[in-house]
C-alpha positions in Angstrom: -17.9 9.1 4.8 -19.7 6.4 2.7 -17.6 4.3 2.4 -16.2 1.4 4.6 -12.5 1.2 6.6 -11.4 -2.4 5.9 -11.2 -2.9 10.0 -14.7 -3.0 10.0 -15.1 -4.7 7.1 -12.6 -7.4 8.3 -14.0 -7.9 12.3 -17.7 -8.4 10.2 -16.1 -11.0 8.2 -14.0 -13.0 10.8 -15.3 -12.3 14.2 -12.3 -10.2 15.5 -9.9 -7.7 15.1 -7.5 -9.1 12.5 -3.8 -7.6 12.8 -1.2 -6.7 9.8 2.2 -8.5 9.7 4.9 -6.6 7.8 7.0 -9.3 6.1 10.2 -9.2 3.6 10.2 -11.2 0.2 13.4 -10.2 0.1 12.5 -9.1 -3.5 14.0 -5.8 -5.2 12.7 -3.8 -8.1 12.9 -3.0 -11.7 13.1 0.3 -10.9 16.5 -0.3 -8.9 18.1 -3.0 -10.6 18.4 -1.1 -13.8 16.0 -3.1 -16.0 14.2 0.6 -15.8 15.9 2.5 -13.5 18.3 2.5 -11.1 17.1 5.0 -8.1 13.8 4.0 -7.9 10.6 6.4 -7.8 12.1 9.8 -6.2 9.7 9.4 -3.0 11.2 5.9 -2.2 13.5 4.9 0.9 16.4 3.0 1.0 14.1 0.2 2.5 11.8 0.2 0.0 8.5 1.7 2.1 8.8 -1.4 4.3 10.7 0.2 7.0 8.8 -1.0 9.2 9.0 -5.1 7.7 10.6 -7.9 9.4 14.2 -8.9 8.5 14.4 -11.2 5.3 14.8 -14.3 7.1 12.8 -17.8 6.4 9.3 -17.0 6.6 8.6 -18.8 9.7 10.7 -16.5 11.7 9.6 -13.4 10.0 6.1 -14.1 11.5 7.2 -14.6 14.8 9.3 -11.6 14.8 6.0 -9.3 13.7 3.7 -11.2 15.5 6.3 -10.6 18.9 5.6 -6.3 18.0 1.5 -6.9 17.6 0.6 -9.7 19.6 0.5 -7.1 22.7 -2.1 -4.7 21.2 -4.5 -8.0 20.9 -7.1 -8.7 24.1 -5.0 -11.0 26.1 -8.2 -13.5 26.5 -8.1 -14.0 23.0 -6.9 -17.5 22.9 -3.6 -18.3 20.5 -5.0 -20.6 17.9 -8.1 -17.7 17.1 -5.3 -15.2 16.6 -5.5 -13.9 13.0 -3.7 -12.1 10.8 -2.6 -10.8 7.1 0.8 -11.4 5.9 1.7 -8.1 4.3 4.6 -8.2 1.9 5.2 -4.8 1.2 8.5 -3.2 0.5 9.8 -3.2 -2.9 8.3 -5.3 -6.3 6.9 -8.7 -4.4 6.0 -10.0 -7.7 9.5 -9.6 -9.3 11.2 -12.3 -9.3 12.1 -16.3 -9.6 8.6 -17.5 -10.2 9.6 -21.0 -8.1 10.8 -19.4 -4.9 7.8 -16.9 -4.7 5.6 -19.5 -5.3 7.4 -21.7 -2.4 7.3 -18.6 -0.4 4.1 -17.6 -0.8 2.4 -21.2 -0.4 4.2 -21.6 2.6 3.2 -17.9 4.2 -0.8 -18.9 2.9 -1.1 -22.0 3.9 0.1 -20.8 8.4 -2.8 -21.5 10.1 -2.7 -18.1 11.5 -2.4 -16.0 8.3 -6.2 -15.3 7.3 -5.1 -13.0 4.4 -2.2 -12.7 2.0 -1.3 -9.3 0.6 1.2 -8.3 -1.7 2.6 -5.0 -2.8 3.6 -4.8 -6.2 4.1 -2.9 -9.5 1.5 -2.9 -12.7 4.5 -4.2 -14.7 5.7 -6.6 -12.8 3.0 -9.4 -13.4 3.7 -11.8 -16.1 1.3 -14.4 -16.6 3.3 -17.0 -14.4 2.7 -14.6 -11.3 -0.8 -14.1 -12.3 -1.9 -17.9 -12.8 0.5 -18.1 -9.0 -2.1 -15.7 -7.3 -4.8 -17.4 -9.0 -3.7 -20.6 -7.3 -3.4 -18.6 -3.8 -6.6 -17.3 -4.2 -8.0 -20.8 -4.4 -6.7 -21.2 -0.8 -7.3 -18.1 1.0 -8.2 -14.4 0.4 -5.2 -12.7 -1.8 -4.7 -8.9 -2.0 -2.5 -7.2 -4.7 -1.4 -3.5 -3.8 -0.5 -1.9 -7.0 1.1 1.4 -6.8 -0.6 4.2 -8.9 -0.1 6.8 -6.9 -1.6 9.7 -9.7 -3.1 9.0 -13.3 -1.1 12.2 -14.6 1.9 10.8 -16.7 3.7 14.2 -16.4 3.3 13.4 -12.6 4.2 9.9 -13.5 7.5 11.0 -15.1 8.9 13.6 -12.6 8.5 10.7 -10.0 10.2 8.6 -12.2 7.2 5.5 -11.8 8.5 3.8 -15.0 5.6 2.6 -16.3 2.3 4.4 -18.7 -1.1 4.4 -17.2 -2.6 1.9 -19.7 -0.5 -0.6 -17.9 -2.2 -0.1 -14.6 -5.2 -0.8 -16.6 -4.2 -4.0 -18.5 -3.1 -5.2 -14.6 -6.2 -4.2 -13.0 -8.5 -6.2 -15.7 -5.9 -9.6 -15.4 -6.1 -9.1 -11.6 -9.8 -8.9 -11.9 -10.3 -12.0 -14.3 -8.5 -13.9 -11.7 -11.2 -12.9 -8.9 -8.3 -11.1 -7.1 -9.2 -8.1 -4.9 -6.6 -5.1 -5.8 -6.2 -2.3 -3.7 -4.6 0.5 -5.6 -2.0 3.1 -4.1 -2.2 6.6 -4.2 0.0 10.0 -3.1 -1.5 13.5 -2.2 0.5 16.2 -2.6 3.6 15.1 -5.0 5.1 18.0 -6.3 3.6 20.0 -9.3 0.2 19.0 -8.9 -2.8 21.1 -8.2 -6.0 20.1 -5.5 -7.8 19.7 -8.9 -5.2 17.1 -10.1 -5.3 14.8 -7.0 -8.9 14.7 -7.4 -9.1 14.0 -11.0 -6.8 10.7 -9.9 -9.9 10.3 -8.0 -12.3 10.6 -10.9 -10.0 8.5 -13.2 -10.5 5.8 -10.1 -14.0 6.0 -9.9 -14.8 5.5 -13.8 -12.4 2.4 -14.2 -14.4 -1.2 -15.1 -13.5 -3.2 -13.6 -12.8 -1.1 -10.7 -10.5 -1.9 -7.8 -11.6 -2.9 -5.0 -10.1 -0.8 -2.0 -7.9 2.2 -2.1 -5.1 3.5 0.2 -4.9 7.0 0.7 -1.1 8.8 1.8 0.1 12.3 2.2 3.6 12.6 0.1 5.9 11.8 2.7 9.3 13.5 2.0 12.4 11.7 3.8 16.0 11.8 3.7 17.7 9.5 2.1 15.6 9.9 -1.3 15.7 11.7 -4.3 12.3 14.0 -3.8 13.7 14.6 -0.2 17.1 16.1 -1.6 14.8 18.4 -4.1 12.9 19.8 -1.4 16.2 20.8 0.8 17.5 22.5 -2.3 13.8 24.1 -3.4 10.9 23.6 -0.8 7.4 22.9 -2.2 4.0 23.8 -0.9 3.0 20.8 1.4 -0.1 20.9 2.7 -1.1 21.6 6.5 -3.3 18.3 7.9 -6.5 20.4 7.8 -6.1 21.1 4.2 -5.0 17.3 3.5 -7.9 16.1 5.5 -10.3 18.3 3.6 -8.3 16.9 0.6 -9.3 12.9 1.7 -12.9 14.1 2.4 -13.7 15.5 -1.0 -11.6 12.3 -2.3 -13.7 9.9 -0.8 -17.2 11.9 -2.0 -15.4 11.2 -5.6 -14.9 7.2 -5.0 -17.6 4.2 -5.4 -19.3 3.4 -2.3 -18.3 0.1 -2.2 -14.6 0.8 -2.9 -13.4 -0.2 0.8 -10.8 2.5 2.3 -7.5 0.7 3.5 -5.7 4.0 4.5 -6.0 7.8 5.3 -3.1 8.8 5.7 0.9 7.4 6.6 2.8 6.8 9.0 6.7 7.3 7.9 9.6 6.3 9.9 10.0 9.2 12.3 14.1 9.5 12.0 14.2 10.1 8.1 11.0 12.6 8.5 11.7 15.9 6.8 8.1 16.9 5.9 5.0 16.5 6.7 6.0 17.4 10.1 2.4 16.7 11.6 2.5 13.1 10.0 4.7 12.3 13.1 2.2 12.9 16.0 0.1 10.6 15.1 -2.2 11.2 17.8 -3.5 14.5 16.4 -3.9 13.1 12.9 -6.4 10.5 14.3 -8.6 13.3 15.9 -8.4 15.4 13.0 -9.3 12.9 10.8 -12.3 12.0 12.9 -13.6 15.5 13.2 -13.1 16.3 9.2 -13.2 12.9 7.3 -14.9 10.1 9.4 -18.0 11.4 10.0 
């Protein structure tokens, strides 16, 4: 592949390995609340996709909980006060909300010694120009990242998922975000239902001809889990999914569609293993790795 992983991109940077923690904003979404919907897109967990995010408790806490689950993986030589890592805020709209407390919120996750990055998940329609001139002032402190999710340019896609929102949005988001110097990493999903090889890659195309362009991407595999509404559809009426050869032939001819210096955050996911209905290769994670190495990182 051309392209970069960020984890190389990130130890050339700061010196080290620098470690994700999965936080709670204790935001929830138009999508839910019933400003636009009320069941949120159809692949979408109970959780939000932060299963794996700390408890919504004062921020302080929230980091030492995560940093408890990654602090083993790190060299134990490496001295606490060169520890590093980026404060993920991922499940649900982290940008929807009372402008004041996610400003308190976020100034106070930023400004940790230990946090190196701050990253936010959020939705294209969910930044007013309060939130935008707010990341602009956390950019002038340390790196931000805003994760839109896109997950496929096709609105008839867009609609069966129930996303809530037209492409031209995405694009009005992705120029603000890029006025403000803020690096956006854009979210997509191969394999939602209804849509052909050819369709996943045109996402790609659409991607690659954007200007301003985003920055990184994050590739995923539709993960369908019980609990949500695309996981109760293929119960009733399966759907092709695809085997992880064909998806990692998928992310190969993806990549070869992408700018070279759009910086790959993600291959595939990793969903919570108890609410798994399909893919089931997506839970041995070991095998993906290997398969993704002989096909795709090459």
């Amino acid at each position: 592949m051309r392209q970069k992983m960020i984890s190389d991109v990130l130890k050339a940077k700061f010196g080290t390995k620098i470690y994700k923690l999965s936080l709670s904003s204790g935001c929830t979404c138009p999508n839910r609340d019933g400003t636009i919907g009320t069941g949120g897109c159809t692949f979408c967990s109970e959780g939000g996709s932060g299963e794996f995010a700390a408890p919504v408790l004062p921020v302080g806490e929230q980091i030492r909980i995560a940093r408890s689950r990654v602090d083993a993986k790190m060299p134990a030589s490496l001295p606490e006060d060169e520890r590093k890592y980026i404060a993920y805020f991922q499940s649900f709209t982290n940008t929807y909300g009372d402008p004041a407390r996610l400003r308190d919120l976020y100034l106070e996750t930023i400004r940790r010694p230990e946090i190196a990055i701050l990253s936010i998940g959020t939705r294209p329609d969910c930044l007013p120009s309060e939130i935008l001139d707010l990341l602009e002032e956390l950019q002038a402190i340390k790196p931000v990242w805003v994760e839109l999710g896109l997950q496929t340019m096709h609105e008839k896609t867009a609609a069966a998922i129930h996303r809530g929102y037209p492409l031209p949005v995405f694009e009005q988001a992705l120029r603000e975000l890029k006025k403000r110097n803020i690096t956006v990493i854009v979210h997509t999903i191969l394999g939602l239902p209804g849509e052909s090889r050819e369709d996943m890659l045109d996402t790609m195309r659409y991607l690659a001809a954007l200007a301003p362009c985003a920055d990184g991407i994050k590739l995923q595999q539709l993960q369908i889990l019980k609990g949500t509404m695309i996981g109760e559809e293929y119960l009733k009426e399966p759907f092709p999914v695809m085997t992880l050869e064909e998806y990692c032939e998928l992310v190969k001819d993806c990549l070869e569609l992408l700018p070279e210096d759009m910086v790959v955050h993600r291959l595939t996911g990793d969903g919570p293993k108890a609410l798994l209905i399909e893919p089931a290769w997506s839970a041995d994670k070991k095998r993906v790795l290997n398969t993704m190495r002989r096909i795709v990182l090459q």
